[in-house]
DSSP file (Angstrom, degrees, kcal/mol; ACC not computed):
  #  RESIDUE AA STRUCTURE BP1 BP2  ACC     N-H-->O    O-->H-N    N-H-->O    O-->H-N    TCO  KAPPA ALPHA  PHI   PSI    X-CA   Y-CA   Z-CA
    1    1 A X              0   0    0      0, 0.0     2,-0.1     0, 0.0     5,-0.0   0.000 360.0 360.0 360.0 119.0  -19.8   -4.8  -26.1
    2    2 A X     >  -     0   0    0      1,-0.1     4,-2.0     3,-0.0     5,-0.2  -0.405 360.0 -95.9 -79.9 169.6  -18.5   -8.4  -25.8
    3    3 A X  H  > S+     0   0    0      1,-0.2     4,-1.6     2,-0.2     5,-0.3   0.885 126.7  64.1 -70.6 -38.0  -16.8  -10.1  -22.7
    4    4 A X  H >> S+     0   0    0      2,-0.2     3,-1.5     1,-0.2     4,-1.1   0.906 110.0  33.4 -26.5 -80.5  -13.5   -9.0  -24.8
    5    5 A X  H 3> S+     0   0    0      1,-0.3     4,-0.6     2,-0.2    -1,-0.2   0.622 111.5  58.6 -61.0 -13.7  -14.1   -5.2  -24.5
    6    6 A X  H 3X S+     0   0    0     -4,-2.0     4,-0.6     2,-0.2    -1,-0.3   0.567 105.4  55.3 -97.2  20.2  -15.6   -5.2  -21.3
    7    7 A X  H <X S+     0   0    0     -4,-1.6     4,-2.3    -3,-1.5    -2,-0.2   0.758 106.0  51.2 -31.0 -65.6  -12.3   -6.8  -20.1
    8    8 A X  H  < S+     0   0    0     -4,-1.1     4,-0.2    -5,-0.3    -2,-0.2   0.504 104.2  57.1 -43.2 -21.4  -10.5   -4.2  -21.4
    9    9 A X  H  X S+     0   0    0     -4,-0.6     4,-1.7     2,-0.2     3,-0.3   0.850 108.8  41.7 -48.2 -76.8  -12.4   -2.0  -19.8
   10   10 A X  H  X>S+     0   0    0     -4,-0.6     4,-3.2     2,-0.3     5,-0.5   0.801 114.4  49.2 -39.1 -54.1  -11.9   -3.3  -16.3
   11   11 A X  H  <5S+     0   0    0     -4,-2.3     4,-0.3     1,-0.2    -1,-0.2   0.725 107.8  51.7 -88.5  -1.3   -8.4   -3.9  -16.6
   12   12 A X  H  >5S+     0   0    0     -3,-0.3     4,-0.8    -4,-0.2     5,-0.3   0.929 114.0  50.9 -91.0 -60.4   -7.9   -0.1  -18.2
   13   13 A X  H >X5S+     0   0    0     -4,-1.7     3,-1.8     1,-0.2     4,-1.0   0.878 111.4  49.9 -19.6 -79.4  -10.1    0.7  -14.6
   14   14 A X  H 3X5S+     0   0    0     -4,-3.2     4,-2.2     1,-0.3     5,-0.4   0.851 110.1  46.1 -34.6 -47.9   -7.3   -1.6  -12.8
   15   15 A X  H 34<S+     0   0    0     -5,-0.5    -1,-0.3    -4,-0.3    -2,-0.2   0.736 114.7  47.6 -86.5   3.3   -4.3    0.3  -14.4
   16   16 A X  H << S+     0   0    0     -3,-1.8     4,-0.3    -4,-0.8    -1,-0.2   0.337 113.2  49.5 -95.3 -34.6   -5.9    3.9  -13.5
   17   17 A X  H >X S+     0   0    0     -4,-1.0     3,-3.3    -5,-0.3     4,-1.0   0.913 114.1  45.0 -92.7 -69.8   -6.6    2.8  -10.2
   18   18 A X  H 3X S+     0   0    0     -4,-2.2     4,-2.2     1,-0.3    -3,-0.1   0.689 106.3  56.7 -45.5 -12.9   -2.9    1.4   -9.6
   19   19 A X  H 3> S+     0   0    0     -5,-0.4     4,-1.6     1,-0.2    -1,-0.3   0.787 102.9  49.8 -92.7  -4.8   -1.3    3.8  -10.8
   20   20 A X  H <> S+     0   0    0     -3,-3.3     4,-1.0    -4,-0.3    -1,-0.2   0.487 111.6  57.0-104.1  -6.9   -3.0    6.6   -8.4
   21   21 A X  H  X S+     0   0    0     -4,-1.0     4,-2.6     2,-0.2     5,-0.3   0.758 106.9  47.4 -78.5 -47.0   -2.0    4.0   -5.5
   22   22 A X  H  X S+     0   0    0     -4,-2.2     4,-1.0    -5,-0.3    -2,-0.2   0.936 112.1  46.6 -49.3 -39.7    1.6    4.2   -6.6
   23   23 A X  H  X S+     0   0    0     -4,-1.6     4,-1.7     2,-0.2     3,-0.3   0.880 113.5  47.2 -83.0 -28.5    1.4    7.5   -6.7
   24   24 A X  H  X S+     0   0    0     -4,-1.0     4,-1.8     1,-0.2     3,-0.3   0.945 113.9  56.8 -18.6 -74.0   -0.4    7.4   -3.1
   25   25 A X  H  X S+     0   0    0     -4,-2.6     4,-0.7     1,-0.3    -2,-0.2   0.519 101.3  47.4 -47.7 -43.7    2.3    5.2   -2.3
   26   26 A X  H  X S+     0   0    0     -4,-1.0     4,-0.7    -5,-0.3    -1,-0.3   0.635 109.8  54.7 -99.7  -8.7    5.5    7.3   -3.1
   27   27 A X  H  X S+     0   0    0     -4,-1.7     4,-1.9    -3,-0.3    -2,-0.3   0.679  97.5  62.9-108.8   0.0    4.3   10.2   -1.3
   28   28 A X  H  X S+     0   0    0     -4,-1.8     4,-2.2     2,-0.2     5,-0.2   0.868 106.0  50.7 -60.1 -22.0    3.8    8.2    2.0
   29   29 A X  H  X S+     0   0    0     -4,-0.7     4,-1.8     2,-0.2    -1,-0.2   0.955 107.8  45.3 -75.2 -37.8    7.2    7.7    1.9
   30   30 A X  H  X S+     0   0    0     -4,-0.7     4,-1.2     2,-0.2    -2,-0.2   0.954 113.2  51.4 -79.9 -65.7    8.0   11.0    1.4
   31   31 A X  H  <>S+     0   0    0     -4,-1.9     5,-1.4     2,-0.2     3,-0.4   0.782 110.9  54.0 -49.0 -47.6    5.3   12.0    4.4
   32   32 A X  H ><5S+     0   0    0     -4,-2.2     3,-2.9     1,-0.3    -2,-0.2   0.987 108.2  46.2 -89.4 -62.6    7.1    9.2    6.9
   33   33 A X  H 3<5S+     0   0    0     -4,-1.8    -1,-0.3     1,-0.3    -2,-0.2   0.500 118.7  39.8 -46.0 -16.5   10.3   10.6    6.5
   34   34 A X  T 3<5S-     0   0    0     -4,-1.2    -1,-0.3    -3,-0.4    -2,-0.3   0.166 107.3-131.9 -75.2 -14.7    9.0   13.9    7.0
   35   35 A X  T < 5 +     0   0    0     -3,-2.9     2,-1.4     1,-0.2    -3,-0.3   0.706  41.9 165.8  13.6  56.2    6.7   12.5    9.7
   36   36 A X     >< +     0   0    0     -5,-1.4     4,-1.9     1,-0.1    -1,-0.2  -0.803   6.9 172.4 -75.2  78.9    3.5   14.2    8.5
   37   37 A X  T  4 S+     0   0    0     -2,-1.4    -1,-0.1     1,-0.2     4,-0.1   0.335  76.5  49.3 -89.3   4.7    1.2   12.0   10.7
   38   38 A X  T  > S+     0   0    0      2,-0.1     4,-0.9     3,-0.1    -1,-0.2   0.555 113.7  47.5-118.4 -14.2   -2.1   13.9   10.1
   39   39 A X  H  > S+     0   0    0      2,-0.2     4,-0.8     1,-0.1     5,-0.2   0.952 114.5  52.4 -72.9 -63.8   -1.2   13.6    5.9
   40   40 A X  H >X S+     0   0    0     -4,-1.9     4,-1.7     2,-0.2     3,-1.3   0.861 102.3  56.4   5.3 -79.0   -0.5    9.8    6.8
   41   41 A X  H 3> S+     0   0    0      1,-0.3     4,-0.7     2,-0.2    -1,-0.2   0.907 114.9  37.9 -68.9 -48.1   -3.7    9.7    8.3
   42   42 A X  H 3< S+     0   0    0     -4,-0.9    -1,-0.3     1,-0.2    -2,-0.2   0.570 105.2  57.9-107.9  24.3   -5.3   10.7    5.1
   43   43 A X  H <X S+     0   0    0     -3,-1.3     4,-2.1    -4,-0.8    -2,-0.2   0.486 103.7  56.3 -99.1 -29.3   -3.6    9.3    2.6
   44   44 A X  H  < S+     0   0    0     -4,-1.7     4,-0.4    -5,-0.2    -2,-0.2   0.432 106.7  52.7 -75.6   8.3   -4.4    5.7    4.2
   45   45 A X  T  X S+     0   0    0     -4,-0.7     4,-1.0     2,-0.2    -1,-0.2   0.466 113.0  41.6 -95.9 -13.8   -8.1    6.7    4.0
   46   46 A X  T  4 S+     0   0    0      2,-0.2     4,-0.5     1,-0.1    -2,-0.2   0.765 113.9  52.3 -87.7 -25.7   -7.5    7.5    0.2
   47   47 A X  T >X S+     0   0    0     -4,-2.1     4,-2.7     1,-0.2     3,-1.6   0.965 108.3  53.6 -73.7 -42.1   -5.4    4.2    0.2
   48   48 A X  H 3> S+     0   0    0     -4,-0.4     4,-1.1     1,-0.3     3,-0.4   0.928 110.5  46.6 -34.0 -65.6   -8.9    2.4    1.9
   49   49 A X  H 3X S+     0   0    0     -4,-1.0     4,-0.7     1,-0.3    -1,-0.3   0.577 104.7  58.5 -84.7 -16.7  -11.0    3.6   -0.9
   50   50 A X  H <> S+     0   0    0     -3,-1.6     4,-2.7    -4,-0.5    -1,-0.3   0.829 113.3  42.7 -77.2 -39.7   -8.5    2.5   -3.6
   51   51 A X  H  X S+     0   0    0     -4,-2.7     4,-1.6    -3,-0.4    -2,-0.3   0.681 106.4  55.1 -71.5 -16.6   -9.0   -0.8   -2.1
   52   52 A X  H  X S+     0   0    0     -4,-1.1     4,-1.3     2,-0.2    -1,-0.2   0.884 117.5  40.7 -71.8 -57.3  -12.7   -0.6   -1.8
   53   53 A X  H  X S+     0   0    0     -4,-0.7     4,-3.4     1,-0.3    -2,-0.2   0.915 112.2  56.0 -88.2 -40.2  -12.6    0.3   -5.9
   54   54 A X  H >X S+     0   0    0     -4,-2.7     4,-1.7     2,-0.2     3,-0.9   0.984 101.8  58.2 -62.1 -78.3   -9.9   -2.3   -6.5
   55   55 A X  H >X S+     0   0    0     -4,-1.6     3,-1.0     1,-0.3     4,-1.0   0.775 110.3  39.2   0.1 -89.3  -12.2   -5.1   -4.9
   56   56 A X  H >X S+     0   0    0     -4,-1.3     4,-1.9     2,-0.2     3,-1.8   0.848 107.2  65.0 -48.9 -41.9  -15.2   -4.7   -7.2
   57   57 A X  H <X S+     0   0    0     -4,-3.4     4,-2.7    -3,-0.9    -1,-0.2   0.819 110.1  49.5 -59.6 -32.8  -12.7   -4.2  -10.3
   58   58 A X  H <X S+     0   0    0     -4,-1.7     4,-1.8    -3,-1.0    -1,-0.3   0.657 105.9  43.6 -58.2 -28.9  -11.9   -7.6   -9.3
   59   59 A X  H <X S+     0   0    0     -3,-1.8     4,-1.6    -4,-1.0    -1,-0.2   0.840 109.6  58.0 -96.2 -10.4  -14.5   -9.2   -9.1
   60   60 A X  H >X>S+     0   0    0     -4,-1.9     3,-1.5     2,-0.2     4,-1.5   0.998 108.7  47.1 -56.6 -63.7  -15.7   -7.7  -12.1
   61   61 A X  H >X5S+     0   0    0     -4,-2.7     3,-4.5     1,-0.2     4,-2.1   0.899 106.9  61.7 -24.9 -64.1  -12.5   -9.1  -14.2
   62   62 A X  H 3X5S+     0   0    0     -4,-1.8     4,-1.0     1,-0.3    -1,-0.2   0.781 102.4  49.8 -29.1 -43.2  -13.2  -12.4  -12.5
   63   63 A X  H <X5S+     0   0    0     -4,-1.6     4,-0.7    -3,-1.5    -1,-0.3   0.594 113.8  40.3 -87.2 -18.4  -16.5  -12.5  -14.1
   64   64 A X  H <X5S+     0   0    0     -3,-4.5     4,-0.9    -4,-1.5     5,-0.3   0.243 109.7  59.1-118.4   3.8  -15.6  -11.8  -17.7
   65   65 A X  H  X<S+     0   0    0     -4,-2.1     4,-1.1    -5,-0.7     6,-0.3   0.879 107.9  46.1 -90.6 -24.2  -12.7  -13.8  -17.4
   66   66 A X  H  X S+     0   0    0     -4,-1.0     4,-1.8    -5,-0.3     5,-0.3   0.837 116.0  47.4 -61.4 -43.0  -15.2  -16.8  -16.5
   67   67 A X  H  < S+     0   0    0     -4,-0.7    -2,-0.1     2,-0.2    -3,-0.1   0.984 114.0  46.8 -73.5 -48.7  -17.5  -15.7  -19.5
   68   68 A X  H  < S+     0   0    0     -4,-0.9    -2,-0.1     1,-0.3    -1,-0.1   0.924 120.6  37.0 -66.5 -67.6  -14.5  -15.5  -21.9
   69   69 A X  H  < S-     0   0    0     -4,-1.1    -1,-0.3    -5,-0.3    -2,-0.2   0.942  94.2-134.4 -47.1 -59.7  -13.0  -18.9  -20.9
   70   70 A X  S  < S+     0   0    0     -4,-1.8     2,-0.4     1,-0.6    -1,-0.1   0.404  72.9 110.5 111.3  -7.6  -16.3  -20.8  -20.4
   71   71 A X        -     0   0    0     -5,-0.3    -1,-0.6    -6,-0.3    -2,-0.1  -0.925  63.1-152.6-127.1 144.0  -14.6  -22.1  -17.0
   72   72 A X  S    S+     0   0    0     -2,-0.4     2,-2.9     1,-0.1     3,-0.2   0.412  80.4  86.9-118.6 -36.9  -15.4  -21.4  -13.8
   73   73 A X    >   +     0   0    0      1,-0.2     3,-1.5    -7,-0.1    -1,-0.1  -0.226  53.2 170.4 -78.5  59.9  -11.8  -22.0  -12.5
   74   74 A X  G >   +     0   0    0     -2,-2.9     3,-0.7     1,-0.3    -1,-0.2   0.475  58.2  67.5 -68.3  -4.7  -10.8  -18.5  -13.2
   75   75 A X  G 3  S+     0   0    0      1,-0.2    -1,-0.3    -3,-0.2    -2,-0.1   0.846  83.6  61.9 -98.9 -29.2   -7.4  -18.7  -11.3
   76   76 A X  G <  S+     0   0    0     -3,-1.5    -1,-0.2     2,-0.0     2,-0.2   0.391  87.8  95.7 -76.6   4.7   -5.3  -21.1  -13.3
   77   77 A X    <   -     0   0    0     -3,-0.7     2,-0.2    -4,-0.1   -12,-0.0  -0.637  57.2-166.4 -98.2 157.8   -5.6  -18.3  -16.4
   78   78 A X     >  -     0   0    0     -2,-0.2     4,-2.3     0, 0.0     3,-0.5  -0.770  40.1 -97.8-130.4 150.6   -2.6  -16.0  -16.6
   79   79 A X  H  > S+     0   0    0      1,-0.3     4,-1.7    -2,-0.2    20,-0.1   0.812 128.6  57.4 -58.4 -22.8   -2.9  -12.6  -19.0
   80   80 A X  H  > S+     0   0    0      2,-0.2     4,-0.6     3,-0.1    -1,-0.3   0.878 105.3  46.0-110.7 -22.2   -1.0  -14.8  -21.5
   81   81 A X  H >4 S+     0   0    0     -3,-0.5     3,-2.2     2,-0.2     4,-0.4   0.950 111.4  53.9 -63.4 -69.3   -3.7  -17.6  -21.6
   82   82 A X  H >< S+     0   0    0     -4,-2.3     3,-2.4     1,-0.3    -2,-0.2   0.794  98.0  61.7 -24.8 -54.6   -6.5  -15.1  -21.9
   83   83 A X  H >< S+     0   0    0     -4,-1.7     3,-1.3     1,-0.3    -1,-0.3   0.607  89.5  69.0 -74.6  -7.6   -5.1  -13.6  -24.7
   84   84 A X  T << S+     0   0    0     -3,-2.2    -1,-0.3    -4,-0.6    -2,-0.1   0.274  96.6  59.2 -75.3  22.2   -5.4  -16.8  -26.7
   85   85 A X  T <  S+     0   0    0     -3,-2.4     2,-0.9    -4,-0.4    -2,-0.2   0.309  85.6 100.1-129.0  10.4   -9.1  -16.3  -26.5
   86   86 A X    <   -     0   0    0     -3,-1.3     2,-0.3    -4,-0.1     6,-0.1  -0.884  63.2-144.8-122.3 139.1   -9.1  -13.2  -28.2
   87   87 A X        +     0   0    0     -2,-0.9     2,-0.3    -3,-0.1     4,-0.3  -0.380  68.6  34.6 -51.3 110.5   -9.9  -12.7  -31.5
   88   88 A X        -     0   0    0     -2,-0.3     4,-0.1     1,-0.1    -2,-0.0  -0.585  67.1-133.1 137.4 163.2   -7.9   -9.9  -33.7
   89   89 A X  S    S+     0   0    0     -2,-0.3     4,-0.1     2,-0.1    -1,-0.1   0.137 104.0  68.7-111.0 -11.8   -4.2   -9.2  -33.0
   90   90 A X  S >> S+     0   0    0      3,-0.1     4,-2.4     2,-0.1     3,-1.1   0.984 107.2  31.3 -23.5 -69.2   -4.9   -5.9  -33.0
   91   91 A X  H >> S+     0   0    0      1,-0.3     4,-2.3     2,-0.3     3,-0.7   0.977 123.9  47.6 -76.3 -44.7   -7.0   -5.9  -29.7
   92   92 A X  H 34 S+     0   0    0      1,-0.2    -1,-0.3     2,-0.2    -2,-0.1   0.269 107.7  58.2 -79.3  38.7   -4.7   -9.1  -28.0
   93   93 A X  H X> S+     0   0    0     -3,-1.1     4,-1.4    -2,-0.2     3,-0.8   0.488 113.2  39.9-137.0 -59.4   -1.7   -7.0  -29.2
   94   94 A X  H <X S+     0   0    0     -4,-2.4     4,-1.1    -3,-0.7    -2,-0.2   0.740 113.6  49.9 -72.2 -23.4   -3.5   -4.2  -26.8
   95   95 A X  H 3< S+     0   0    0     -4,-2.3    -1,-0.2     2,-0.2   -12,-0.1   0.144 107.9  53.0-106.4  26.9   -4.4   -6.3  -24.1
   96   96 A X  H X> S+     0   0    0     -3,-0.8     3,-3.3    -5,-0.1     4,-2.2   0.645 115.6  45.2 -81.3 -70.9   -0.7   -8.0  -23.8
   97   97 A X  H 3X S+     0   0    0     -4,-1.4     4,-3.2     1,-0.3    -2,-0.2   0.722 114.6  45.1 -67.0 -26.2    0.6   -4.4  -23.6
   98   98 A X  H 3X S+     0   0    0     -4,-1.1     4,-1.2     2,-0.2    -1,-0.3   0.641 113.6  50.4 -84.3 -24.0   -2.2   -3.2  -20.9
   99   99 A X  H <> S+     0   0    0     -3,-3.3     4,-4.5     3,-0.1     5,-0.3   0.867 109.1  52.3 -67.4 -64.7   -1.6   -6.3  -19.0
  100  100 A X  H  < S+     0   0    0     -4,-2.2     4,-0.3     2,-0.2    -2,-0.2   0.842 111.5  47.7 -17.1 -67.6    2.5   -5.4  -19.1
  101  101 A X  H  X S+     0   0    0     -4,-3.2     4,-4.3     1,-0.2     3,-0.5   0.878 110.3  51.6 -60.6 -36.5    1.7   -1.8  -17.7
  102  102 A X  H  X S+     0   0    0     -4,-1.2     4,-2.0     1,-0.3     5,-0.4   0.998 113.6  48.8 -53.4 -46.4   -0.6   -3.4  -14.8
  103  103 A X  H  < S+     0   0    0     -4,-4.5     4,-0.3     1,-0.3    -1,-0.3   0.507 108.1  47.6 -93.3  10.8    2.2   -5.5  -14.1
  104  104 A X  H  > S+     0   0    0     -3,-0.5     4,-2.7    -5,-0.3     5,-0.3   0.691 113.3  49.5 -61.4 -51.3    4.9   -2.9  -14.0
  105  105 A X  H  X S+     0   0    0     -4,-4.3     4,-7.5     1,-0.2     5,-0.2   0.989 110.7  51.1 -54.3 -48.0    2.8   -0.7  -11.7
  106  106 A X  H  X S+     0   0    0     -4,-2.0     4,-0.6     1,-0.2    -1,-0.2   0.857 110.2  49.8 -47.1 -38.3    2.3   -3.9   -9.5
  107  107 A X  H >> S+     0   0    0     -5,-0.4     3,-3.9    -4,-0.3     4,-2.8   0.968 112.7  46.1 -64.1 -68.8    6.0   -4.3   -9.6
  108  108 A X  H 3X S+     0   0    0     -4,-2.7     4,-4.5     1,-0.4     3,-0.3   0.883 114.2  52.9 -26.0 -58.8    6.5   -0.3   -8.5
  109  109 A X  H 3X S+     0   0    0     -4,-7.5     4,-0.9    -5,-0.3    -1,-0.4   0.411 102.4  52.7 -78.2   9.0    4.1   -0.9   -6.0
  110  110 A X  H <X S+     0   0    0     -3,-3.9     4,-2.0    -4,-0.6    -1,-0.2   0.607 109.3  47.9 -52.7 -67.9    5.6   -3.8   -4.5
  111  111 A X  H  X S+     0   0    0     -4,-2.8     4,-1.8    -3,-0.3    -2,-0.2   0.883 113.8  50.4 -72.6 -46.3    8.9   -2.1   -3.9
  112  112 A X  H >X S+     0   0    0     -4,-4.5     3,-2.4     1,-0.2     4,-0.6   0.844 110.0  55.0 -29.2 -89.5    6.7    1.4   -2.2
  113  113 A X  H 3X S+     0   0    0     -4,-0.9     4,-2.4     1,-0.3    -2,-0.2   0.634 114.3  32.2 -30.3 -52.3    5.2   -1.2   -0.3
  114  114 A X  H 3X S+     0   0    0     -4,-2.0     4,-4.0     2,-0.2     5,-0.4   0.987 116.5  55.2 -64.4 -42.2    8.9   -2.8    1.2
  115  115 A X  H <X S+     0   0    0     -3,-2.4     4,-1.6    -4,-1.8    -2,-0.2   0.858 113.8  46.0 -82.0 -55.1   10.5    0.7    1.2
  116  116 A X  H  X S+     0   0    0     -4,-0.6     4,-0.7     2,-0.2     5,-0.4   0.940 109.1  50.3 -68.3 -52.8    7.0    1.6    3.6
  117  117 A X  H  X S+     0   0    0     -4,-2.4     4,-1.1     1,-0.2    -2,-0.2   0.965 113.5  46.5 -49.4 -46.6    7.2   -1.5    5.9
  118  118 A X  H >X S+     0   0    0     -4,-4.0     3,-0.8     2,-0.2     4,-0.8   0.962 113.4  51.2 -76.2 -28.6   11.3   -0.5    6.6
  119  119 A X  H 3X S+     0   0    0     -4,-1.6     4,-1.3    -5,-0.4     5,-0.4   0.906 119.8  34.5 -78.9 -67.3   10.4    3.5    7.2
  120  120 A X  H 3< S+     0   0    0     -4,-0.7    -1,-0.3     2,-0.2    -2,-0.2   0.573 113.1  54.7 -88.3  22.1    7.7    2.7    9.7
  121  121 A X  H XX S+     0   0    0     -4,-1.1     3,-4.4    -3,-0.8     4,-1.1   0.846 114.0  48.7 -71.9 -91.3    9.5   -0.5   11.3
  122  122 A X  H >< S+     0   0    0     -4,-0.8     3,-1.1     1,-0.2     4,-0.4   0.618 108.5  55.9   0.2 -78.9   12.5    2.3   11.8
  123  123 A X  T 3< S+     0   0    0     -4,-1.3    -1,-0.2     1,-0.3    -3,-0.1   0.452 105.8  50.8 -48.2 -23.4   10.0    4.8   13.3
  124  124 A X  T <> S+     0   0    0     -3,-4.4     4,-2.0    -5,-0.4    -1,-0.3   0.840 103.8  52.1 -79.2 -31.5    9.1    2.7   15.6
  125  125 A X  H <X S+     0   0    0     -3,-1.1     4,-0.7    -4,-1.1    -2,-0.3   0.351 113.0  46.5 -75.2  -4.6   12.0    1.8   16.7
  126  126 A X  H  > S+     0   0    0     -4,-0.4     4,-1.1     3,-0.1    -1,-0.2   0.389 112.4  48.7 -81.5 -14.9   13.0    5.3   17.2
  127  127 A X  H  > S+     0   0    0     -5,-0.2     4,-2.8     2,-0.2     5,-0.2   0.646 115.3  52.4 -80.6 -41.3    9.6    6.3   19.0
  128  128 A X  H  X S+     0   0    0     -4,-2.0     4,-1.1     1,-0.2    -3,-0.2   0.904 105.2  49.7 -49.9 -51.5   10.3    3.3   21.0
  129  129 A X  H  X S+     0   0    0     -4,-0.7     4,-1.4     1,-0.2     5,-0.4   0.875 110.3  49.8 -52.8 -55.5   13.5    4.2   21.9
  130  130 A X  H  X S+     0   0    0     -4,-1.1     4,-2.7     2,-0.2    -1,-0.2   0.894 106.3  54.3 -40.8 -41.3   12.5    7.4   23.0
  131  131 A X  H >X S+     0   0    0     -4,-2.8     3,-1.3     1,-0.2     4,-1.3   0.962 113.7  46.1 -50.0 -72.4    9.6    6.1   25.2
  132  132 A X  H 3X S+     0   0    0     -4,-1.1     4,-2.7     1,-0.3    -1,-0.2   0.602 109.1  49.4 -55.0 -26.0   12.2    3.9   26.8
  133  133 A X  H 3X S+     0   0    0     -4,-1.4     4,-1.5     2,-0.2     5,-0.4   0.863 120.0  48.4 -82.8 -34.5   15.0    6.7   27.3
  134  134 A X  H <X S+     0   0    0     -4,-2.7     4,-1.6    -3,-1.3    -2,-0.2   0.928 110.5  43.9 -67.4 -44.0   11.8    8.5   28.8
  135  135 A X  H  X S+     0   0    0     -4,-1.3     4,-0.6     2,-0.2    -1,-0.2   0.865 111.6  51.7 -38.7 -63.8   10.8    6.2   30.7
  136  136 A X  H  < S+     0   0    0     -4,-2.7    -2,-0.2     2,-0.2    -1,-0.2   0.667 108.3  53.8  -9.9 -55.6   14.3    5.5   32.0
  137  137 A X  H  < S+     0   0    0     -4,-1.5     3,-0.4     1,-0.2    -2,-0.2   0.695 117.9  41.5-113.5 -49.0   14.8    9.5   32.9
  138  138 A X  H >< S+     0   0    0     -4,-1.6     3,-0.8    -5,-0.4     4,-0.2   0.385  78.9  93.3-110.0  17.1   11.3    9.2   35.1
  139  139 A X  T 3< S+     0   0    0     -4,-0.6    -1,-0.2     1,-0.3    -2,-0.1   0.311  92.7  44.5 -69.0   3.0   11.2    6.1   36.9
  140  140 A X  T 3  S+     0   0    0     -3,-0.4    12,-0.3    12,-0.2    -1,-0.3  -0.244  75.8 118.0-164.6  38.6   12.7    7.8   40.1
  141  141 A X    <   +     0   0    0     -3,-0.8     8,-2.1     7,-0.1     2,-0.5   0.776  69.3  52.6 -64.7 -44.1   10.6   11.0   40.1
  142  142 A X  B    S-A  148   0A   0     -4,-0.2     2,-0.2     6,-0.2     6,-0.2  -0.780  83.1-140.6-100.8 130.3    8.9   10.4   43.5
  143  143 A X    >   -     0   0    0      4,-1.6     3,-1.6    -2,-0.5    -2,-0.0  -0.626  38.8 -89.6 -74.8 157.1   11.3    9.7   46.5
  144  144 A X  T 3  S+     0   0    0      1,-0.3    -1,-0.0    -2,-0.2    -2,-0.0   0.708 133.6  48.8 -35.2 -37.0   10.2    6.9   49.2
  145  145 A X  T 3  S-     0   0    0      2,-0.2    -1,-0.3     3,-0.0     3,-0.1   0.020 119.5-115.8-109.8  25.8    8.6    9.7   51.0
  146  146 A X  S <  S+     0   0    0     -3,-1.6     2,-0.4     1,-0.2    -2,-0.1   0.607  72.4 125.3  11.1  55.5    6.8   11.0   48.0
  147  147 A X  S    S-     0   0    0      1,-0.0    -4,-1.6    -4,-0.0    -1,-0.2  -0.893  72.0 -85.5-113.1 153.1    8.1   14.0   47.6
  148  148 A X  B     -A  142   0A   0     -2,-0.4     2,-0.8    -6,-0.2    -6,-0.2  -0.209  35.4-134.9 -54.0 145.2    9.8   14.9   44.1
  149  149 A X    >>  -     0   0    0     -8,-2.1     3,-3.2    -9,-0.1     4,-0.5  -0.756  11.1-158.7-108.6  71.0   13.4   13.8   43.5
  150  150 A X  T 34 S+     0   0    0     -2,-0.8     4,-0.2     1,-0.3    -1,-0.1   0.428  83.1  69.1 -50.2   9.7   15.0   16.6   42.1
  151  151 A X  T 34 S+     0   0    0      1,-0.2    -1,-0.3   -11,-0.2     3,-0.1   0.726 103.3  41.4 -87.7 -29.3   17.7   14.7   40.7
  152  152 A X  T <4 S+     0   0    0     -3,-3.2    -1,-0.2   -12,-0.3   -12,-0.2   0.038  82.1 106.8-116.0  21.4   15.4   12.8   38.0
  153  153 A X  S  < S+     0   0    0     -4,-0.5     2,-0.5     1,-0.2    -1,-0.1   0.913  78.6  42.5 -61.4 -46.6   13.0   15.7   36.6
  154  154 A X        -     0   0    0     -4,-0.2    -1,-0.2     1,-0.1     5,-0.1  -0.864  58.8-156.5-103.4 152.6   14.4   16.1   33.9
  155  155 A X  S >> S+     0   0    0     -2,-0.5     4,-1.5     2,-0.1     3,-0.6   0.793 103.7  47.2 -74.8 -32.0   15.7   14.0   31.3
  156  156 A X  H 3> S+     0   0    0      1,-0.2     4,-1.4     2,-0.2    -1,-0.1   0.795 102.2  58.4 -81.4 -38.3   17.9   16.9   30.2
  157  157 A X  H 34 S+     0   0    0      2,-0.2    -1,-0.2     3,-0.1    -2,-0.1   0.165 106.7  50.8 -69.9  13.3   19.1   17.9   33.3
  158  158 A X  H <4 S+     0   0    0     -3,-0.6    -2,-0.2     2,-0.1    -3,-0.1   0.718 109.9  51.9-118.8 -62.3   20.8   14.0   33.8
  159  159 A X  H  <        0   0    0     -4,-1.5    -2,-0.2     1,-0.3    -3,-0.1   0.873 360.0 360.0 -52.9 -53.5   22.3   14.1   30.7
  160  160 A X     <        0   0    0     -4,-1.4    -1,-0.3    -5,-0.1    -3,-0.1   0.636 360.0 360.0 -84.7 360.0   24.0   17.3   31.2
């Protein structure tokens, strides 16, 4: 296999791994709007491990994107400079279109990713607000002579 195919290789890795983060990724939303905090909880350990896999897929790329090029300065290449270093239009005809799909998913997963920062920015700000209303409701439990104050025991009983 030459630095070509095992490029292809990797980046077929890459688009198999993003796309099972997207899909991570659109049911966390669905779980935070649901508040399903113990699904949460394990779907950022599945998200961990995607990142874990994603790491090494990188650095692997890195490394046959060095061999392909001959240059060491692996960052200034974009998918449409690589593909003027492969031979065939066949294969850089498949590895335009397998770059495209990473970068769709990357898009998708982009947009999760904003769509997840506002639900649990929101959700905080409604657990906050509750703390504070709670807070509020029990500040004046104990009287000066520290016996309880029946007036503030409940939060429900002030309201109504």
């Amino acid at each position: 296999m030459d630095n070509v195919d095992n490029l292809i290789e990797v980046l077929k890795s890459e688009k198999k791994l993003y796309k099972e983060l997207g899909e991570l990724l659109a049911l966390e939303i669905n779980l935070l709007v649901n508040w399903k905090v113990d699904d949460i909880i394990s779907i950022n350990k599945k998200k961990e491990n995607i990142f874990y896999k994603e790491k090494i897929l990188e650095e692997a790329r890195i490394g046959f994107v060095k061999k392909l090029t001959g240059d060491q300065d692996h960052i200034k290449y974009t998918y449409e400079n690589i593909a003027s270093f492969i031979s065939g239009e066949e294969k850089k005809k498949y590895f335009r279109e397998l770059c495209n799909d990473i970068l769709n998913i990357v898009r998708k997963i982009e947009d999760n990713n904003s769509k997840i920062k506002i639900l649990y920015k929101n959700n905080i700000k409604i657990i906050d607000e509750f703390f504070n209303k709670v807070v509020k409701g029990r500040t004046k439990t104990y009287s000066a002579n520290k016996k309880i104050d029946a007036n503030s025991i409940s939060i429900i009983r002030k309201s109504v």
